[in-house]
N, C-alpha and C positions, 0 to 999 in steps of 0.2 A: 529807368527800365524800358526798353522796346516791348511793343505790346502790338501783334500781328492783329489785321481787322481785316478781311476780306484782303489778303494778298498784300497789302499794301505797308508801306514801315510807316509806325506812329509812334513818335518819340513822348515820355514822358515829360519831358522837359527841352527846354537850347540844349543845355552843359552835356544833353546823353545824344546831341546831335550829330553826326560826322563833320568834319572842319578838314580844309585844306590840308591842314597838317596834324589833323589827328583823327585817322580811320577810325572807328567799331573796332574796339578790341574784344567783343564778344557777336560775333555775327550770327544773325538768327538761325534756324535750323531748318535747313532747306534739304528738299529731295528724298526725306525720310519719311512722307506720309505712311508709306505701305509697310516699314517698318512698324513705326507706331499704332498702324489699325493690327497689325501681328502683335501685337506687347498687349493690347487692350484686350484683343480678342483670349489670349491667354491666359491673362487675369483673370477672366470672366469664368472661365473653364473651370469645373471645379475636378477633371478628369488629373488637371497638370497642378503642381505647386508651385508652378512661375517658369521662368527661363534663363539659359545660359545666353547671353552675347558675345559673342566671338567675332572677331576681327582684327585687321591688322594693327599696329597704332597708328595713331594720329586719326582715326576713319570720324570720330563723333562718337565710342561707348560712350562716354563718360556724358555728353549732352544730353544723350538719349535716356541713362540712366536718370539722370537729373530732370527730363522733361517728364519722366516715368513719375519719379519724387514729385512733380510739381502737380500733375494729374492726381494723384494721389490723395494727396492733400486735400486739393479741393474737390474731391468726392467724397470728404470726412475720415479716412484712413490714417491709424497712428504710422507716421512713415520711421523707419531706423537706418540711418544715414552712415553703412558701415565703413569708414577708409582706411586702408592697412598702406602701409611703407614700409621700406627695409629696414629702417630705425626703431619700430617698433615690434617688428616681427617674433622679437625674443622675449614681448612684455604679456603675459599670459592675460586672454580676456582685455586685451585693451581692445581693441577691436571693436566690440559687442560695446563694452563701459563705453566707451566716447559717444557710440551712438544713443545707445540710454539713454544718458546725462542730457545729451542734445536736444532729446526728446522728452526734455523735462523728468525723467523719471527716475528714482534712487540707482546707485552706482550698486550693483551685485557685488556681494561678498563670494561668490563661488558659480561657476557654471550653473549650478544647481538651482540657485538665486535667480539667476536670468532668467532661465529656462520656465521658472517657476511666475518670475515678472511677467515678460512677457506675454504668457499662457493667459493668466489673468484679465490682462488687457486683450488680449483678443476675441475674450468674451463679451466684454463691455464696445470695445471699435475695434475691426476688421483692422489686422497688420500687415505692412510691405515692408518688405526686409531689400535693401537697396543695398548689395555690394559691390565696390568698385576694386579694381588691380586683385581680385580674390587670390592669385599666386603671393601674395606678401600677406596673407592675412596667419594671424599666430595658430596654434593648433589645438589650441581650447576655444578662440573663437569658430574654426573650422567645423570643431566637433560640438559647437551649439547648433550652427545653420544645418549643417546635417541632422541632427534632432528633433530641430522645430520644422522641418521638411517633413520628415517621417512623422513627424506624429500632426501635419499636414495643420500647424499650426502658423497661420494666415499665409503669405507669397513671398516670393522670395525673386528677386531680378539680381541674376551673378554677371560679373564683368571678366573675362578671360581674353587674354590677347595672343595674339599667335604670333609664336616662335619662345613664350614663355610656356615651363610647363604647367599643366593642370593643376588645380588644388585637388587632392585625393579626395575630400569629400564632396566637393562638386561634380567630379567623375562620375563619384559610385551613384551619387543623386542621380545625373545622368543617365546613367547605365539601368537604374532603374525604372525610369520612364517617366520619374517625379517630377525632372523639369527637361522643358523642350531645347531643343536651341536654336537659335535664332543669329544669321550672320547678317553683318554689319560689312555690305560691300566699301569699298573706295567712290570718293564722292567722283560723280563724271561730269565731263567738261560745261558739260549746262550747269548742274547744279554747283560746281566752283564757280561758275559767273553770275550766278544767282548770290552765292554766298558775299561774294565783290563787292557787287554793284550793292548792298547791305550796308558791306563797311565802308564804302567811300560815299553813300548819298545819291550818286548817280553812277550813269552808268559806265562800263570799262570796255575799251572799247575793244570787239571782236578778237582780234592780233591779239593784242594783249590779251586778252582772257582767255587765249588758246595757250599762249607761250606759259603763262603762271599756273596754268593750270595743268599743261604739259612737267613743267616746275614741280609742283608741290606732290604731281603723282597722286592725287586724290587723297593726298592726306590733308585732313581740315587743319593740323597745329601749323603745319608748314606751309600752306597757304596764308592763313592766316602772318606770321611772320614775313613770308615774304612781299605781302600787298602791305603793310608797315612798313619793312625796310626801305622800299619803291618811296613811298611817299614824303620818309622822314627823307632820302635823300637827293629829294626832286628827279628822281626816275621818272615816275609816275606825276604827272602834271593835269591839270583840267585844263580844256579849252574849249571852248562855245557848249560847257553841259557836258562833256563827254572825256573819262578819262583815261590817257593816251600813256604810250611809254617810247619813250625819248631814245638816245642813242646809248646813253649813261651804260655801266654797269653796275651792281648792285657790289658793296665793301661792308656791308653791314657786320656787328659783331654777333649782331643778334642770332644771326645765321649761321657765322662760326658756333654761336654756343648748342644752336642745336645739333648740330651735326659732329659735332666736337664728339662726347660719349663715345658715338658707333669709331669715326677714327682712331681714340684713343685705345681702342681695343683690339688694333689691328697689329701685328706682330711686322719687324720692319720690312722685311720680305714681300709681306701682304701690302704695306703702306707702297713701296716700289711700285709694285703691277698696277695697282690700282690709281698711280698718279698717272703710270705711263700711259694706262688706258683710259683716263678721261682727259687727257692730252689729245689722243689719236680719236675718241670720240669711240669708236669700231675698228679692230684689229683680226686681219688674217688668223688662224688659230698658229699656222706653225711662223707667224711672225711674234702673236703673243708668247709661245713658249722657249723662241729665243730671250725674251725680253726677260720671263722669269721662268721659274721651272714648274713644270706641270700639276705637281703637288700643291702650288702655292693656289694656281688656276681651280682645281679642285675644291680645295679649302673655301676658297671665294665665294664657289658658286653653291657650295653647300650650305653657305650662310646666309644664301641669298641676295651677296653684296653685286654679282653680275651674272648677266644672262648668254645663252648660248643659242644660237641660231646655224639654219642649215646644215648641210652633209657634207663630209668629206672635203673635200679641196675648197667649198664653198661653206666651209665651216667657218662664224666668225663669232666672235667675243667682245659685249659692248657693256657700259656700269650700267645696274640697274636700277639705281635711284641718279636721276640727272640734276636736282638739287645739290647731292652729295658730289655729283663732278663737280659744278662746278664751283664748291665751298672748296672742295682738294684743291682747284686749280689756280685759285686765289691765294694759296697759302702758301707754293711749291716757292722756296726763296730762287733766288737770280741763276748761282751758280748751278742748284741742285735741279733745275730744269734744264739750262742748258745741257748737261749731262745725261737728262731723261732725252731732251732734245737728238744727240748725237747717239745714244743708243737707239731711237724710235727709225733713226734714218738708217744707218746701219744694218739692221734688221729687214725695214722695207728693201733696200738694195738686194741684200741676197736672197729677199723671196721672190721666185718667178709668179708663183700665184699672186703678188701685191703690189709689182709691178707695173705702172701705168694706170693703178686703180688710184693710187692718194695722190695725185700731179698737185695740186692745189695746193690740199696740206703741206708734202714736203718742200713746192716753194716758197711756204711761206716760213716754213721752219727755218730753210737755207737763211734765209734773207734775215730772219731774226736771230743766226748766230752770226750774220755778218759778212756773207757769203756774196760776190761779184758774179752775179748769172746773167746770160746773152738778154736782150732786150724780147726777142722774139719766144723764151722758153718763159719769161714773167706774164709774157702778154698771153700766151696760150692757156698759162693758168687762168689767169683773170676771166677769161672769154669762159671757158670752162664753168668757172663758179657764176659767171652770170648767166649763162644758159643753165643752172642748176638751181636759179632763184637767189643764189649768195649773195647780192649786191653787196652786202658789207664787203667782204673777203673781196671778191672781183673790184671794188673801187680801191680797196687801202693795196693791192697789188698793182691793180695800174698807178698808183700814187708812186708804187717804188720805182718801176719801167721808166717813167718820167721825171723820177728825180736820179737815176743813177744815168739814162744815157739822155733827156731830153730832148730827143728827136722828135721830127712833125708827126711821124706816126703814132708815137706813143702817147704825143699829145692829144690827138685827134680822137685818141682810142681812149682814153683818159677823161676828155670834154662828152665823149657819149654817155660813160658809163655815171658821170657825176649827173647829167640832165636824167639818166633814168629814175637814179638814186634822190630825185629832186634839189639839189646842190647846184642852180641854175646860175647863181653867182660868181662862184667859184670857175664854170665851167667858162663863164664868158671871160675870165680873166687868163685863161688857161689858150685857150681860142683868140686870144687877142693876141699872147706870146706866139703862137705858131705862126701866124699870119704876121706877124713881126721880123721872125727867122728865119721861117721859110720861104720858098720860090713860089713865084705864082701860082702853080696847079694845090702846093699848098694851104695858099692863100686860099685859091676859090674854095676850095674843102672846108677851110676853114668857116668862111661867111655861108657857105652853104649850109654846113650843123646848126652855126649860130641861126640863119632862119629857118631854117625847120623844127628847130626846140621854141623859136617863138610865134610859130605860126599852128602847131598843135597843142600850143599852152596860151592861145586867145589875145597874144601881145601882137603889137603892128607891125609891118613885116615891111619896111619903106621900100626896099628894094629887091623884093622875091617878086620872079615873074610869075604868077601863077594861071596866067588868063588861058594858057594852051601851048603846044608843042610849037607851032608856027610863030608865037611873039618870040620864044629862045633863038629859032633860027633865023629870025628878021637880024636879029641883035647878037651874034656872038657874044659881042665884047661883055654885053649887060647879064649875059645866061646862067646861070649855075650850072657849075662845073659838078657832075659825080667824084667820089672820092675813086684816086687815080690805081686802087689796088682793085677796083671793078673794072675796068679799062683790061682790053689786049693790045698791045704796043705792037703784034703784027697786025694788024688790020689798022689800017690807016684812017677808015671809017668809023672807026670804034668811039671817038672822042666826041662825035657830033652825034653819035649816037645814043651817048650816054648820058651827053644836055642833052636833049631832047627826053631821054627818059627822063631824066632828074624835075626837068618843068613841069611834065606830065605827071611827074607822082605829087609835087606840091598841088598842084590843081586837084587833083584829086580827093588828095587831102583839104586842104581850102574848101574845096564846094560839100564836104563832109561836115566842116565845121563850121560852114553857114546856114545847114539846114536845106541844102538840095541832095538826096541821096538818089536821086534818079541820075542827076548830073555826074554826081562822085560816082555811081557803077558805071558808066557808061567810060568813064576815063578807065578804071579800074581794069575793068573788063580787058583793056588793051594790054595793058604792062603783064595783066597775069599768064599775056602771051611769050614772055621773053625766057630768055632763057637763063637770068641773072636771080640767082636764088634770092640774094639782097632786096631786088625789087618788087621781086615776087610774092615775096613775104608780107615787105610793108605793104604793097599794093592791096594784100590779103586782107591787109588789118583794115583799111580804108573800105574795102571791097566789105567786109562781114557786119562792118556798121550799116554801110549803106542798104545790104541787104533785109538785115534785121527791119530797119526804118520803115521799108517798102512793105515790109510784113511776109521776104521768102525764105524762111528759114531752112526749108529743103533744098534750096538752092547753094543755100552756104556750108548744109552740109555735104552737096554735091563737089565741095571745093576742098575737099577733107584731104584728098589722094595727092594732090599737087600742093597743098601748100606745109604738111609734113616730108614731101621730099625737096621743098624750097629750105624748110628751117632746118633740115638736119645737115642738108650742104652748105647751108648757111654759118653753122655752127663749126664749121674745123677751118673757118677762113675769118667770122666777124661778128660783132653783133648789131641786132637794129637799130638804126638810125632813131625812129621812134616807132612804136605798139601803139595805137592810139587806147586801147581796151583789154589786152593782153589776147593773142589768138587765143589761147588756150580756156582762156574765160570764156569770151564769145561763141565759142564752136558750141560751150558747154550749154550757155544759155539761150544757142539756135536749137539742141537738143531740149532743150525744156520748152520750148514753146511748138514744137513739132507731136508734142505730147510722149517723150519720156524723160517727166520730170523728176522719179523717181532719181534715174541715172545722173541728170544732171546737177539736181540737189547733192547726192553724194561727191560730186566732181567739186563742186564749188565749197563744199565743205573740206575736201581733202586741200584743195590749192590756199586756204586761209589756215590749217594746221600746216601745210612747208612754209608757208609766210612766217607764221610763227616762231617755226624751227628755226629760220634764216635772219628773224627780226626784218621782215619785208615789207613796210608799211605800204607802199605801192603795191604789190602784189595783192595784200588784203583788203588795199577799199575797194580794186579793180572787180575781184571776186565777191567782195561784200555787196554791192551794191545791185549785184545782179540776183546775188544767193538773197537778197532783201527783196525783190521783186517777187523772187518764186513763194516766199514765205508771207508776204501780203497777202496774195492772192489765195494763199493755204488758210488764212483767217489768221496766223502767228503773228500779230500786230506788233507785237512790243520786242522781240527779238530781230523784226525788220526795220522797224525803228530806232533801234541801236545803230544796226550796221549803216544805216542811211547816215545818220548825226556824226558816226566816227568819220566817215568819208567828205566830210562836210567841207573840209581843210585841204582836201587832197591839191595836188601841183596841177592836174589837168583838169583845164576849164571843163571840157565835158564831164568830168566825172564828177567837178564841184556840180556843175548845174544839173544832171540828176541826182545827186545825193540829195541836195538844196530841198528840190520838189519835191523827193518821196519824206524826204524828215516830216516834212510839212503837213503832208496828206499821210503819213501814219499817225502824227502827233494828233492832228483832227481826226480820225476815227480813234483813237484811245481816250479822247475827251480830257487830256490832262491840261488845263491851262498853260501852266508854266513852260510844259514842252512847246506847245501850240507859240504862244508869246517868242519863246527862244528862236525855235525851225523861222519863225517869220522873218526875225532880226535878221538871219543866216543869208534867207534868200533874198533878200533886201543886193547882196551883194553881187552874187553870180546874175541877178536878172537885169543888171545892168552893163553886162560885158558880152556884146554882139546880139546874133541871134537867141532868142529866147527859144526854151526846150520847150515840147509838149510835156513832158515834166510839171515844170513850173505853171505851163498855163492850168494843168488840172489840180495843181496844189492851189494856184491863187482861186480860181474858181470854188473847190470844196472851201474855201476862205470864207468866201463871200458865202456859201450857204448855211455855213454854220456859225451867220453872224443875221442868216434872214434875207441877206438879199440875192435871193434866186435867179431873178430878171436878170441884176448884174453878172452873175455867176455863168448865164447861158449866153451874155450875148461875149464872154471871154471865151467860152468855149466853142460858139461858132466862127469867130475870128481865127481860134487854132484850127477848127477844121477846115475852114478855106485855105490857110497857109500850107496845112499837109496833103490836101487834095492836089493842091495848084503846083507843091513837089515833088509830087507821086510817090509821097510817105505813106502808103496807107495799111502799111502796121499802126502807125502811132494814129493816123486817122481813123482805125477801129477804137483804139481808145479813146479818142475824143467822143466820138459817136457813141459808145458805150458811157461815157461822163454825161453826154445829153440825157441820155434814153435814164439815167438813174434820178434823174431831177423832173421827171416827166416833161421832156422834151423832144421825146422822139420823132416828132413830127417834121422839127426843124434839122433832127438830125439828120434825117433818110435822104434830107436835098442831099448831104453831099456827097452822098455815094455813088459815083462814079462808076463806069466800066471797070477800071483798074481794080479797082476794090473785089471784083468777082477772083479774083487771082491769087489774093490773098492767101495763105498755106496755113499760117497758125493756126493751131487747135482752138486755141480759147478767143483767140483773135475772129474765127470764122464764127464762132457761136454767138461771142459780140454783138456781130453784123448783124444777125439772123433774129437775134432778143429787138434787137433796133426795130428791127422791119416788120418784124411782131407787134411790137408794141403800138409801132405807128397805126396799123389795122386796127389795133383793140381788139383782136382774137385770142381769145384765153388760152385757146389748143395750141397755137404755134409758141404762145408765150408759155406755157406747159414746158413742151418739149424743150425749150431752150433754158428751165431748171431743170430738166435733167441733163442734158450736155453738163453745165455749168458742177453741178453731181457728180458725172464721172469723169469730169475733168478735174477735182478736188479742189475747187473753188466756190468754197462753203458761203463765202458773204455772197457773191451775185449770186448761188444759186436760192436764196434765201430771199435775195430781194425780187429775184424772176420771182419767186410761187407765190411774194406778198402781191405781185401787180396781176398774177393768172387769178389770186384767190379773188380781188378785186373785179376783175373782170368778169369772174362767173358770175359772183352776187348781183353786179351788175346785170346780167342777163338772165337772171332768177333762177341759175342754178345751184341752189343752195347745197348741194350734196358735195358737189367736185369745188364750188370753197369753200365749204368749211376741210377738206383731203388738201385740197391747197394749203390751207392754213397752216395743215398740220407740219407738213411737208417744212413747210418757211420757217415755224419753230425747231422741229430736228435742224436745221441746218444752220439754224440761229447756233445753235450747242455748240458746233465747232469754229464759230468765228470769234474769238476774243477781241471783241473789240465791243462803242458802244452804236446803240442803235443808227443808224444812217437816213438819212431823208424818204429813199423810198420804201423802208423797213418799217416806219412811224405810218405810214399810209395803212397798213395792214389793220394796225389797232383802232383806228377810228369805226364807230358806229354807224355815222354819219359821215360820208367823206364830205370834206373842203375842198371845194375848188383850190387851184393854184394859187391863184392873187389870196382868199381870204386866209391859205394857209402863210402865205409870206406877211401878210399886214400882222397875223397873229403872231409869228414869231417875232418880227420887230416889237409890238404890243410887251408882249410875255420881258423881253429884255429891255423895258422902260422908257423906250421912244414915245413922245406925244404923239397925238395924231395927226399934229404941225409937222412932227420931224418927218413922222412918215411919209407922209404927203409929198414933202421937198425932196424927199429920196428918192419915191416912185413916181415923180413928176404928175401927181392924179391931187384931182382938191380934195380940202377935206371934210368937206360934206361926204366925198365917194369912202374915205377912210373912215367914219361914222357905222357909212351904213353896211361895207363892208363887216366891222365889227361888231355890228347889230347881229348881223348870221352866225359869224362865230359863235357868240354868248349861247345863243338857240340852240344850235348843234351842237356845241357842247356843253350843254347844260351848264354853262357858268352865268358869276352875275358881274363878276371885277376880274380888271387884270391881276390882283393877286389871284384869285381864282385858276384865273388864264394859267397864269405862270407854272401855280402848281401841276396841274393837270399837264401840262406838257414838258414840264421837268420828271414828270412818272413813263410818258411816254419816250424819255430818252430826247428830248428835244433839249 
């Protein structure tokens, strides 16, 4: 049996543990607190005789009632467990008897018996009357629970599902105002990932928890099956901790059986529409009513099987359970879709309204009944679907453009869209054919993708020029060529025009990806002069990292206007070359750090639900890892820490190597060893491939301090602030500087604050700076004000450890009124950071403070270092590690290190 203890899953046993191959086939019960304090609070009432729960199926009645029963129980209540089914519906009193019986007590010989049993006992112990499916219950036992209601003998918790009808005496109960009713929403997308991450033991990653849970539609029984079927057949896979969903589709039977029923009931008419519409996904309405007849569309939607959107000519019809398409869509045999197929086409032809809206779909319909289309109308879809996030659909159609007419273009078009889709294999084998076939301007297109997919994926690039525009034109012969449909064949200057750009965007890139982003804008800055949408765009993506780095996020939102009308002209001619971040990501999380993060949270939450829809595992760590940054900083530790871990894997070295460092540095503020242990293994990898991220430097740093060694911890973190001061990073050199200033180091922090740093635009980034240069003074007033920025900036943990170092500060100056307000201030803010206490939060609680050194020798102390060991760690003899520890004992009133230990195991150490 799982037994919940402060949030966390505690297995009774191995055998009831989650395993690879065998989920939680009973997952705890999540998301319903507010329900359950409404069930208690009702109970307690003696105005009400209990409650009706109403909701859809699949939502959790039946847990809820059962968690109702188990409460119950152990507050000493006789509980009667009524279950009714359509098999017994016709057996008078069976209903009530079973429950009886169950509850030990003699089987009634007549209504009157029960009525009379019951009574009885709820003189002697308070009775809950627990009915579940109450529409299948017989009508003797109906007309007991109606009874014992009115004559308000003990409570009664009924089970009613919508779309069946009421039971006539749970109505009238109703209607008299004897019992409440209480609705049982659809579980939402948190708490489906909640109930997940339950049954597989760890966590599921973000994509996937959006797609399944998009999936199940908030029904718990269908989730639940569907995170089964995943696993039993390797859909769903674990890698480094984190559980991911593969390319697979889901053939499970189990899914046919549940969705089977509701099919079976469909008349064949209805079965038609309903195949042909989760075929088409969304259909024009007067395309659907070619399809079937209007009546049938009616029927459908009165039953709730599909939904109807917009007005008039913009009126469309889509299924509204997406499980149930796609169980139809698995089942439709060969020839009987081809024929849904050639009607679906059909149809869209003679709609003008649907015309040019489904390109995609119906080439890919043509193509799967077998259909020879021009190279250039395959290619237009594809480009279509991947400017629409569809990687899938845009690669398996450039697949066909290349294997029906095999030309360089369709190769080349083919090789980009596989390096997006991560398929980097594939793509160089594909890139190797074209540069085999083709002519030279081929060729060099060729070698050019192939280094640019390995020059923004951290691999060696032997022969990309990237040093500047002037080594391309020293060298023709050596230069990369741009792909020759960016090229104008009248201008004759066009072609050295184009090397030249083409070097300059790699540099660009390059000096991005080695951690100069003053160097990458300053290249940037030129190309986003041109007037080539293609270059302008990737330049963009180069351009919004490097800005981000410097810390000008206004500046990149200042790029908003030119580089949406680079992608959209971009879009009916090509796609990028490479995104290094996705613009659309990036712009979102220049808007979050400009200070409207509300908006940008919502952005980045929407682009990880179309990833989902699209199965886009790229698009979602792009989005994840940034949407994980906004939600650290919100105090949401453990949902940031998901998204960090899933990203962990990802195909672009940047995005490994910050995902690496925030897993790392979330898993250390959640205090979970095993995660901690795992994030470490992870970054073991990415911080060995090139330049190393500020990322990583402040994950290995918090490493060291919450293993005790401080010293080490700040002299990793002044190393990263000289390397971002000295690349005029100083976004990321607010964070560094803010990593000093939380380990009390501020002093050492403030050297590196540069001119540059006055320029800084970020919200949270400028408050940073300002808590730093506070700090370094030991003024409580400025370090004040910078817990209140940090406040209304919604960054609960620094604003919590500012008012621990102001309260500190006051006391220090013997104003004991403004810290103990400080104090207070530090625990409110404490509330909204889930995570555990932090190095300068632990300061607050001391009576006595420690100096730095004796707080660092105590922690190594505390976690069983001799005072040998210490000593050779902090290079100090150990006489000084003695006496150090002499002060410790004093100050903290202990007398041993177990002592030690405990006392700073209660302070969160």
């Amino acid at each position: 049996m799982r037994i919940a203890r402060d949030g966390r899953n505690v297995w009774a046993n191995d055998e009831e543990r989650p395993t690879a191959r065998h989920p939680v086939s009973h997952p705890p019960l999540v998301g319903r607190q507010r329900v359950l304090e409404t069930l208690a609070s009702l109970l307690r009432d003696s105005q009400w005789g209990g409650t009706v729960l109403a909701g859809k199926p699949g939502v959790g009645k039946t847990r809820l009632l059962n968690e109702v029963a188990e409460t119950g129980r152990a507050d000493g209540m006789l509980v009667l467990n009524v279950h009714a089914d359509s098999a017994t519906r016709r057996s008078p009193l069976y209903g009530v008897t079973s429950a009886m019986t169950g509850a030990g007590m003699a089987a009634p010989a007549s209504p009157a018996d029960a009525a009379a049993a019951i009574t009885a006992a709820q003189r002697r112990t308070p009775v809950l009357l627990c009915v579940d499916d109450s529409h299948l219950l017989d009508e003797e036992s109906s007309a007991l629970v109606l009874r014992l209601a009115r004559d308000r003998t003990g409570k009664a918790v009924v089970v009613t599902c919508d779309g069946n009808p009421v039971n006539e005496s749970v109505l009238a109960l109703w209607k008299e105002g004897r019992l409440a009713r209480t609705s049982v929403d659809p579980l939402t997308e948190d708490e489906a990932s909640q109930v997940a991450d339950a049954m597989l033991g760890r966590p599921l990653a973000p994509v996937s928890a959006a797609r399944f849970a998009m999936l199940a539609g908030g029904n718990l029984v269908a989730l639940r099956e569907l995170i089964t079927c995943a696993v039993e057949e390797g859909v769903l896979t674990e890698r480094a901790g984190v559980w991911a969903e593969g390319d697979g589709d889901l053939h499970s039977s189990r899914l046919t059986d549940l969705i089977d029923p509701l099919l079976q009931s469909l008349a064949p008419a209805e079965r038609w529409a309903m195949e042909a519409l989760s075929i088409g996904h969304s259909l024009p309405l007067n395309v659907a009513t070619s399809v079937a007849p209007t009546a049938t569309w009616e029927a459908l939607e009165s039953r709730g099987l599909v939904s109807v959107s917009g007005q008039s000519a913009e009126c469309r019809i889509a299924v509204a359970d997406t499980l149930m398409a796609t169980v139809l869509v698995a089942q439709i045999p060969v020839l009987r879709r081809r024929r849904l197929l050639d009607t679906l086409l059909r149809s869209l032809g003679e709609s003008d309204a649907a015309r040019g809206s489904a390109d995609v779909d119906t080439v890919v319909w043509r193509l799967e009944l077998g259909e020879e289309l021009p190279e250039a109308e395959i290619l237009r879809a594809s480009r279509k679907a991947w400017w629409a996030n569809d990687w899938r659909a845009s690669t398996a159609l450039a697949e066909s453009a290349w294997a029906q007419h095999h030309t360089p273009s369709s190769g080349l078009f083919l090789a980009k869209v596989m390096i997006h889709h991560g398929r980097r294999a594939e793509a160089e084998s594909v890139l190797a054919q074209v540069a085999a076939t083709g002519g030279p301007a081929e060729a060099a297109a060729a070698r050019r993708t192939r280094e640019r997919m390995r020059l923004v994926r951290g691999a060696p690039v032997p022969s990309a020029r990237t040093d500047s525009a002037t080594d391309s034109a020293a060298d023709p012969a050596a230069a990369p060529v741009a792909d020759p449909a960016a090229e104008s064949p009248a201008d004759p200057g066009s072609e050295r025009r184009a090397i030249t750009a083409g070097a300059t965007l790699d540099a660009a890139i390059a000096r991005m990806m080695d951690g100069k982003p003053r160097e990458s804008w300053k290249i940037a800055e030129g190309l986003l002069r041109t007037e080539e949408p293609g270059r302008v765009a990737m330049a963009g993506s180069a351009a919004l990292v490097a800005l981000l780095s410097m810390g000008r996020p206004r500046d990149c939102l200042a790029l908003v206007p030119q580089l949406s009308r680079a992608g959209e002209a971009l879009q009916s001619v090509d796609v990028m070359d490479y995104d290094a971040l996705n613009l659309r990501v990036l712009l979102s999380y220049a808007r979050a750090t400009s200070g409207e993060t509300r908006r940008a949270e919502s952005e980045l939450r929407e682009a990880i639900r179309e990833a989902a829809a699209a199965r886009n595992r790229t698009l979602a760590n792009r989005a994840g890892v940034f949407l994980a940054r906004l939600l650290f900083d919100q105090g949401k530790v453990t949902e940031a820490n998901r998204l960090f871990a899933a990203a962990c894997d990802d195909d672009l070295l940047l995005v490994r190597r910050v995902a690496a460092g925030g897993a790392l540095h979330t898993a250390l503020h959640l205090g979970n060893e095993g995660l901690i242990d795992a994030a470490y293994q992870r970054l073991a990898v990415p911080s060995e491939e090139g330049p190393r991220r500020v990322e990583i430097d402040v994950a290995h740093a918090m490493f060291e301090v919450h293993h005790g060694r401080v010293e080490s911890a700040a002299t990793i973190l002044k190393d990263a602030a000289r390397v971002a001061s000295s690349a005029g990073a100083f976004g990321e050199l607010a964070d560094v500087v803010h990593a000093l200033t939380r380990i009390e180091y501020a002093q050492d922090a403030v050297e590196f604050l540069s001119a540059g740093a006055e320029c800084v635009q970020g919200r949270v980034d400028r408050i940073r700076i300002d808590f730093a240069l506070a700090a370094a003074k030991g003024d409580p007033r400025p370090v004040a004000e910078s817990a209140e920025g940090f406040e209304a900036s919604s960054t609960p943990l620094y604003a919590a450890e500012a008012w621990a170092m102001a309260a500190r500060l006051f006391r220090k100056k013997g104003e004991s009124r403004l810290a103990s307000a400080a104090s207070r201030r530090c625990t409110q803010a404490r509330k909204k950071y889930h995570g555990v206490p932090t190095y300068l939060l632990r300061v607050v609680d001391e009576v006595v403070p420690l100096s730095r050194r004796e707080r660092e020798i105590a922690m190594q102390a505390a976690a069983g270092r001799s005072n040998k060991e210490i000593a050779e760690q902090l290079v100090i003899s150990v006489r000084t590690v003695d006496n150090h520890l002499y002060r410790v004992y004093r100050k903290l009133g202990v007398l041993n290190r177990r002592a030690l230990r405990s006392l700073l195991q209660e302070r969160g150490f």
